[in-house]
C-alpha positions as CSV (number, residue, x, y, z in Angstrom):
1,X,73.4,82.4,152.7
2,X,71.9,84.6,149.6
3,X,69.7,86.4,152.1
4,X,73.0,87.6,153.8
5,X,75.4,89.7,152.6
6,X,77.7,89.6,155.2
7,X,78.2,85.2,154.7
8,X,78.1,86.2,150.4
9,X,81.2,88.2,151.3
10,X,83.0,85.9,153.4
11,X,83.0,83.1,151.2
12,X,84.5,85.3,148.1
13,X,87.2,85.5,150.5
14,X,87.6,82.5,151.4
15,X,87.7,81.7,148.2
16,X,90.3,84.2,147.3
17,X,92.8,83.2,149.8
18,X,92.7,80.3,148.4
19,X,93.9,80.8,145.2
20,X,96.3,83.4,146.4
21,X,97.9,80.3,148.3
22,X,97.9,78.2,145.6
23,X,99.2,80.0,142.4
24,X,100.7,83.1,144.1
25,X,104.5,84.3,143.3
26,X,106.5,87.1,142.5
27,X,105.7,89.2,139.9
28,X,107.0,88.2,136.2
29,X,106.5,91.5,134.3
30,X,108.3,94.5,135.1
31,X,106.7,98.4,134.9
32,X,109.1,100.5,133.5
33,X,109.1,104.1,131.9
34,X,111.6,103.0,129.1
35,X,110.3,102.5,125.6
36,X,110.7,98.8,124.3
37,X,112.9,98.6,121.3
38,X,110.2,96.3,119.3
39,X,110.2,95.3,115.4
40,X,107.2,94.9,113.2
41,X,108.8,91.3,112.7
42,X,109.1,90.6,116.5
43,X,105.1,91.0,116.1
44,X,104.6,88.3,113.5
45,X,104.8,84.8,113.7
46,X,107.8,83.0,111.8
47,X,105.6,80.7,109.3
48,X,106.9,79.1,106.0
49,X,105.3,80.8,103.0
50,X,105.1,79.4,99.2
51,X,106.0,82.8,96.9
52,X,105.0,81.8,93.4
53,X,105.6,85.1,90.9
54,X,104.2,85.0,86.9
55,X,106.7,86.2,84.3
56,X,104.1,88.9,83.5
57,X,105.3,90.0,87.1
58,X,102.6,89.2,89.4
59,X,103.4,87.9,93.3
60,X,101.6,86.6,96.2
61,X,102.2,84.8,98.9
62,X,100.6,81.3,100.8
63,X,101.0,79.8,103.5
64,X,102.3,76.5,103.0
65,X,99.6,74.6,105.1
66,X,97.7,75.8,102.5
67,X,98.9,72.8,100.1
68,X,98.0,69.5,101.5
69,X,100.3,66.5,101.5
70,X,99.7,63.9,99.0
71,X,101.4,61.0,97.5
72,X,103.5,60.6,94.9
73,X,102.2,60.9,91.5
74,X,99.0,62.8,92.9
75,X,97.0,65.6,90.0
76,X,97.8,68.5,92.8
77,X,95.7,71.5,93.4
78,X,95.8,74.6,91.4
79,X,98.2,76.9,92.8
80,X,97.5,80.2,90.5
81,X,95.1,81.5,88.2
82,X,96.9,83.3,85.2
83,X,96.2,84.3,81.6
84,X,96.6,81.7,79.2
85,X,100.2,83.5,78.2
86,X,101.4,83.9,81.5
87,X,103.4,81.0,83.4
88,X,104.6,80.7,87.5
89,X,108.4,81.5,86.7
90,X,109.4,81.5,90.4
91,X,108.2,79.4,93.0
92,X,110.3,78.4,96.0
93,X,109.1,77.7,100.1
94,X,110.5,80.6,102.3
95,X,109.5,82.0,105.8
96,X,108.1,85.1,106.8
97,X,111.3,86.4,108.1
98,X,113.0,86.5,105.4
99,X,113.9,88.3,102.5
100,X,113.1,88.3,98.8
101,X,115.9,90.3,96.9
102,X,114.5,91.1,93.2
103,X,117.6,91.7,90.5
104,X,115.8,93.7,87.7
105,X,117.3,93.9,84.2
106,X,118.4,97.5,84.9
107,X,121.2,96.3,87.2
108,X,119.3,97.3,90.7
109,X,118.2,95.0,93.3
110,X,115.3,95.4,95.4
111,X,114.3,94.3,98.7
112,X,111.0,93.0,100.6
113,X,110.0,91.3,103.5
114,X,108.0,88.1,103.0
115,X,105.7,89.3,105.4
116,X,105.2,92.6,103.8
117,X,103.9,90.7,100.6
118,X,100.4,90.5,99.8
119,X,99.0,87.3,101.0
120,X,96.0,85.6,98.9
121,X,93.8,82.5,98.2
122,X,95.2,80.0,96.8
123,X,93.7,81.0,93.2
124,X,94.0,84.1,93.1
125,X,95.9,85.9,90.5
126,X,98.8,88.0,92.6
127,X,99.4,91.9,92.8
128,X,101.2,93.3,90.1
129,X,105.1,93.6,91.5
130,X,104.9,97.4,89.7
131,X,102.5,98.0,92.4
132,X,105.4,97.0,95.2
133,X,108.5,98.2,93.6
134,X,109.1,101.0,91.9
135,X,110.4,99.9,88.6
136,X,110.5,102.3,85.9
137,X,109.7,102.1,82.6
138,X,111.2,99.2,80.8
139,X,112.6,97.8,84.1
140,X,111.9,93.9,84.5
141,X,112.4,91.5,87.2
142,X,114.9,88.7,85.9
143,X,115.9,87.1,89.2
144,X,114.5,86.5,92.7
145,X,116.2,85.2,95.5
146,X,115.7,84.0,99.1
147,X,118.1,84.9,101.8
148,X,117.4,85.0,105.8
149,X,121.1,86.4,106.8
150,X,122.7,86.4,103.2
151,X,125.1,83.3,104.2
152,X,123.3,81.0,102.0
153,X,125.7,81.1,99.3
154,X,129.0,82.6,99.1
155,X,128.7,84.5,96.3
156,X,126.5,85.7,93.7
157,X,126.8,85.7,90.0
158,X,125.6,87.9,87.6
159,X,125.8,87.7,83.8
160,X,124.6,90.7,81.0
161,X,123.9,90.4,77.6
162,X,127.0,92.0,76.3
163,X,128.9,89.1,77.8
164,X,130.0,91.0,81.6
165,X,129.9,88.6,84.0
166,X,130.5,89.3,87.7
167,X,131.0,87.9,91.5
168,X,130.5,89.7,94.4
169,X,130.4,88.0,98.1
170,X,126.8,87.9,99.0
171,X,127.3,89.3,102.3
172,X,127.5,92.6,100.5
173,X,124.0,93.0,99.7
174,X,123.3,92.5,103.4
175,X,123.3,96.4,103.5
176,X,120.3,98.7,104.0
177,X,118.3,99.4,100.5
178,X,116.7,102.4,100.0
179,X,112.7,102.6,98.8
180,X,114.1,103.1,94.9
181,X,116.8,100.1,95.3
182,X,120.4,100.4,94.9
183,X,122.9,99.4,92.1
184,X,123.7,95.5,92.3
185,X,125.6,95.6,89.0
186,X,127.3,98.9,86.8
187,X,125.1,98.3,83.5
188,X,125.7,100.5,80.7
189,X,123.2,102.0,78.5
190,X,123.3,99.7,75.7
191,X,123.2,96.2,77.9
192,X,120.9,94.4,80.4
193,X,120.9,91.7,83.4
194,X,120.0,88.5,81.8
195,X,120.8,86.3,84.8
196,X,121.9,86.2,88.8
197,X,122.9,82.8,90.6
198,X,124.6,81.7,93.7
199,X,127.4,80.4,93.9
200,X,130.3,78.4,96.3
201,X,133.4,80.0,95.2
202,X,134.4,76.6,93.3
203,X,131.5,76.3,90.4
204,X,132.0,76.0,87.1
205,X,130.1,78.7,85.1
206,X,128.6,78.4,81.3
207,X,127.1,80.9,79.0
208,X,125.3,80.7,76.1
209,X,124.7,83.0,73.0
210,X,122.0,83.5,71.1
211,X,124.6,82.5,67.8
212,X,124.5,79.1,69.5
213,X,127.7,79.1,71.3
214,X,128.2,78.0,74.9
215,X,131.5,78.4,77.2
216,X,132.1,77.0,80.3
217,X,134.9,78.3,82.6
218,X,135.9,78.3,86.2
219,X,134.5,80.5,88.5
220,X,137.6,81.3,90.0
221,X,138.5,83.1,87.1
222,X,136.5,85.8,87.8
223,X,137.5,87.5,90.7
224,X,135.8,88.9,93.5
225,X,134.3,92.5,92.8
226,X,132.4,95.4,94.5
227,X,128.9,95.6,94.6
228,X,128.4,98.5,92.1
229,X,130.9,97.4,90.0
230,X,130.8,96.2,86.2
231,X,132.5,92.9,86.3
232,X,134.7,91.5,83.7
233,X,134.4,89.9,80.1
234,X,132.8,86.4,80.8
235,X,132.1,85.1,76.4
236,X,133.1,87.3,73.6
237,X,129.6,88.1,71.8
238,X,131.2,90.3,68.6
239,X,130.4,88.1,66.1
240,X,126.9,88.7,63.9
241,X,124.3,85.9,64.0
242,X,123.6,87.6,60.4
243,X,124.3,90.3,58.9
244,X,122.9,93.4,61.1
245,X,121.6,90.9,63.9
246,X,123.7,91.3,66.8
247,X,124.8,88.7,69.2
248,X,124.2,88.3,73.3
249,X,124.1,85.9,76.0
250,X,120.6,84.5,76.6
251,X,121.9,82.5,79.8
252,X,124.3,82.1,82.5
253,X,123.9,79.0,85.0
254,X,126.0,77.1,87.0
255,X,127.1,73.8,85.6
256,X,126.6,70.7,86.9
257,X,127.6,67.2,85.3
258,X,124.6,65.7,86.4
259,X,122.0,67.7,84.4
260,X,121.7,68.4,80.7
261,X,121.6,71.7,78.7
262,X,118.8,72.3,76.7
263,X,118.8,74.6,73.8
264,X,116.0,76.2,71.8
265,X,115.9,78.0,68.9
266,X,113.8,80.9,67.6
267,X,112.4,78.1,64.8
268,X,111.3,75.7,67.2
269,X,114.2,73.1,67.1
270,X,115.8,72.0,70.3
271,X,117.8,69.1,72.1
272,X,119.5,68.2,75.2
273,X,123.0,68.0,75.8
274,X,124.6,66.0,78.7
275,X,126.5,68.8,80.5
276,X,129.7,66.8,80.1
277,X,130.1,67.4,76.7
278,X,131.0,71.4,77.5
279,X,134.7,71.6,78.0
280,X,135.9,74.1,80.6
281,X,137.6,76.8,78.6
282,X,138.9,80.2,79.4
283,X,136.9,83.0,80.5
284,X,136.2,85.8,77.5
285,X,136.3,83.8,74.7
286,X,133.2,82.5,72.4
287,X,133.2,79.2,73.1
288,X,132.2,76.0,71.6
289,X,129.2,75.2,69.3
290,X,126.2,73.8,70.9
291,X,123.6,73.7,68.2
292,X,123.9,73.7,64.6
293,X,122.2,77.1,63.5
294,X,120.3,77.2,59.9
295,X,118.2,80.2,58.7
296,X,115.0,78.4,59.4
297,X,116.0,77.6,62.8
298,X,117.0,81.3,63.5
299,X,119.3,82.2,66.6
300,X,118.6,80.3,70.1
301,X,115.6,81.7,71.8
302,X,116.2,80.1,75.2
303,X,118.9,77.8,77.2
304,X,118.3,76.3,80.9
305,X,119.6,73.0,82.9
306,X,117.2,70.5,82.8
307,X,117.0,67.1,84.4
308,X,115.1,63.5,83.3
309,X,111.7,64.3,85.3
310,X,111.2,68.2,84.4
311,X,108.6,69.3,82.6
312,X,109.1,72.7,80.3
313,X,106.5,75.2,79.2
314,X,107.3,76.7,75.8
315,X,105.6,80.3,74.6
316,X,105.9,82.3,71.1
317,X,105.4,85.9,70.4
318,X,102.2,85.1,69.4
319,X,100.8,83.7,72.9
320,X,101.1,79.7,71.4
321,X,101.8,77.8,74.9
322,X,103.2,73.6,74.3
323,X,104.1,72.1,77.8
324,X,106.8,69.2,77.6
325,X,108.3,66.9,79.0
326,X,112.5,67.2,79.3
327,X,112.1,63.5,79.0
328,X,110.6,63.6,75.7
329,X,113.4,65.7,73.9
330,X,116.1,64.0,72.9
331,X,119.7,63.9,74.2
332,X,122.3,64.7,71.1
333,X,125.8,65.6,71.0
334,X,126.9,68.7,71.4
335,X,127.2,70.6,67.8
336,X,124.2,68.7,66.1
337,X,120.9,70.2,64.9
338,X,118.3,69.0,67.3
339,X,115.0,67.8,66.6
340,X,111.7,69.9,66.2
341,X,110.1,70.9,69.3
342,X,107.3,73.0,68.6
343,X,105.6,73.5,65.7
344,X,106.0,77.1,64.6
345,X,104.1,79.4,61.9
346,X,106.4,81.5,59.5
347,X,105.5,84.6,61.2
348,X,106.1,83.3,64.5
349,X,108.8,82.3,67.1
350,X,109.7,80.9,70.1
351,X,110.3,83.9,73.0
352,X,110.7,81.4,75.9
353,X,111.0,78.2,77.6
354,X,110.6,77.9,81.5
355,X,109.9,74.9,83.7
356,X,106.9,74.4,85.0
357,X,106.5,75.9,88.3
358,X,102.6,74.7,89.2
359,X,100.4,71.3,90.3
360,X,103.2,68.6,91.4
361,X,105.5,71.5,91.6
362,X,103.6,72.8,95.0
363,X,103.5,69.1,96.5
364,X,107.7,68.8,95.8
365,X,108.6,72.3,97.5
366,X,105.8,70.6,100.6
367,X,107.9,67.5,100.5
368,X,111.0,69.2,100.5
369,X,110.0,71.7,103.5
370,X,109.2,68.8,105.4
371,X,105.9,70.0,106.5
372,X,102.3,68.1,106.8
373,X,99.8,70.5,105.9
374,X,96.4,70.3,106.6
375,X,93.9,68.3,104.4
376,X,92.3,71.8,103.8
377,X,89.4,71.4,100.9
378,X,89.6,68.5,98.4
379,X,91.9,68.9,95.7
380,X,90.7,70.2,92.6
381,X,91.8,68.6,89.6
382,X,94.9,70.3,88.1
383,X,94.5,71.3,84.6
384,X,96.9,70.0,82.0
385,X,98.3,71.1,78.7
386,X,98.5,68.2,76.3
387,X,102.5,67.5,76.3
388,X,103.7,66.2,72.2
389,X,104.1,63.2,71.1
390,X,107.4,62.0,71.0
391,X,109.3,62.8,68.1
392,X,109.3,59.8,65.7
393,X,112.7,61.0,64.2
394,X,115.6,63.0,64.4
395,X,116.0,65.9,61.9
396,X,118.4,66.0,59.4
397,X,121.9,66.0,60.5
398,X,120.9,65.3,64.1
399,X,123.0,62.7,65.7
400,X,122.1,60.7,68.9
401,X,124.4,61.2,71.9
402,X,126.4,57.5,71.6
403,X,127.2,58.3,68.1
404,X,130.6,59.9,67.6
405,X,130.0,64.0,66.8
406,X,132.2,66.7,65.6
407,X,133.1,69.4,67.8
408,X,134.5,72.8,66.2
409,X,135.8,75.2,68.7
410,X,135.8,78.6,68.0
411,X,137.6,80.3,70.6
């Protein structure tokens, strides 16, 4: 049959009407001289991504197979490499279709595509985010949030340091953003973002100043505003932490009875406060006292809801880094002193506490995603900083939280 071309050819026919009788049908594609209407996104594939971003502002993205599975109590793998004065601020599990909107301190919001963000190993440092949005000169990221179609949440709320404090419905930021962002919230000159969160409509909001006072109202008594406009008075800051210090708001989160409130001041003293001991008051007033300020303690450096398993990274001007654990601070009543939690030199302070965002942190957001990664390499042991020994007494004045406590208001 080789020798003859003639048989060669016959059975490639054969062969072909065959298949044509087996698998043949009408045509699935169509020809067509229209242009399809087609979407970089519509080209990528919808994966869950880990963003983790430093609070020296630098971002990168993982997918979240990347982080194998493990048991509870496991070391973890390291996530990040960063400076020994940098921490993972943000870390959360999103999808590549979605959208990261970064609140800077400026009032703006800015807007990215998880898939347009620069995807690294697992180690690797990040990309600076000044080298993906054009900030200017002393404009800083202070929020990041997730959003596919901006119905997450009803609302957002955003609090300044000059005590402003403002809702607007989410859905309003589902608009298109220019390259150079566009106003989330009317700042003056003289004040700065300090916080965004989302809300439901029905959330009791608290605020703390750096003089040590806290106030806790009702959401609804801010009322729904514009996008670009200023908001209204959320806690009266006019009065001096000293003479010639000014006062401002540090924080603004959403309170919840089952968490605690810790405060830290500039000195190194903190405690937790169960976040039932924060009356709701009126909105615009200075609220109540949640520390017990001295001149060696200074002014509050830092305030955040915490909960019994956290564990909080603490920093100073000077690049000194303590990790805790929440667990390991005591709980006292509202308007005591607190109890040293890091050991400060005189010409030192404490700039800011965070929770830790890195090792178990990465096997919680896989856990929470619901996703089995891969087994991937072996785990590399996680690196640790050596949490304090827990404090063998309370300072002077401080009183534990099922002792009775005085509680001036200052409204």
């Amino acid at each position: 049959m080789l020798g003859d071309e003639s048989k060669i050819f016959g059975v490639i026919r054969d062969e072909l009407i065959e298949i044509r009788e087996a698998h043949a049908d009408e045509r699935r594609t169509v020809i067509t001289d229209q242009e399809a209407d087609m979407k970089m996104e519509d080209l990528i594939a919808d994966r869950q991504m880990v963003i983790s971003i430093t609070n020296s502002g630098y971002i990168k993205s993982l997918p979240l197979d990347t982080y194998r599975s493990q048991r509870r109590g496991g070391v973890g793998i390291k996530g990040m490499e960063t400076k020994d004065d940098d921490y993972i601020e943000h870390l959360f599990v999103t999808s590549t279709h979605d959208y990261l909107l970064f609140f800077t301190n400026r009032g703006k919001v800015y807007r990215q595509k998880v898939y347009e963000l620069p995807e690294m190993q697992r180690t690797a440092k990040g990309r600076a985010l000044v080298n993906l949005l054009p900030l200017r000169d002393g404009e800083l990221v202070q929020a990041v949030i997730a959003t596919r179609d901006f119905k997450e949440a009803k609302y957002l709320a955003f609090a300044t340091k000059k005590g402003q404090v403002k809702k607007t419905e989410f859905l309003e930021y589902n608009t298109p953003i220019k390259a150079d962002g566009i106003i989330a919230i009317n700042i003056k000159d003289d004040d700065e973002l300090v916080a965004v969160r989302t809300t439901t409509g029905n959330d009791d909001i608290i605020m703390v100043s750096k003089s040590g006072q806290a106030v806790r109202f009702k959401e609804e008594e801010a009322r729904p505003m514009g996008r670009s406009t200023g908001g209204v008075r959320g806690m009266n800051v006019s009065r001096e932490i000293a003479k010639g210090e000014p006062n401002e708001v540090i924080a603004m989160e959403v309170a919840s009875d089952e968490c605690d409130l810790l405060v830290v001041t500039q000195g190194g003293y903190g405690k937790r406060t169960a976040m039932t001991e924060y009356p709701v008051k009126g909105r615009g007033t200075m609220g109540v006292q949640t520390i017990k300020l001295t001149d060696k303690k200074g002014g509050l450096a830092a305030a955040l809801i915490v909960r019994e398993g956290d564990e909080l990274l603490f920093m100073s001007q000077r690049g000194m880094v303590q990790r805790t654990s929440a667990s390991e601070i005591s709980q006292y009543k509202r308007a005591s002193q607190g109890v040293r939690v890091m050991n400060i030199k005189d010409d030192d302070q404490v700039s800011a506490v965070a929770p830790v965002m890195e090792g178990s942190s990465e096997d919680k957001v896989v856990d929470a995603a619901g996703e089995q990664a891969a087994d991937g390499e072996p785990a590399a042991e996680q690196p640790e900083l050596e949490a304090p020994a827990a404090e063998p007494a309370a300072e002077e004045g401080a009183e534990p939280a099922s002792e009775s406590d005085a509680e001036p208001d200052a409204e």
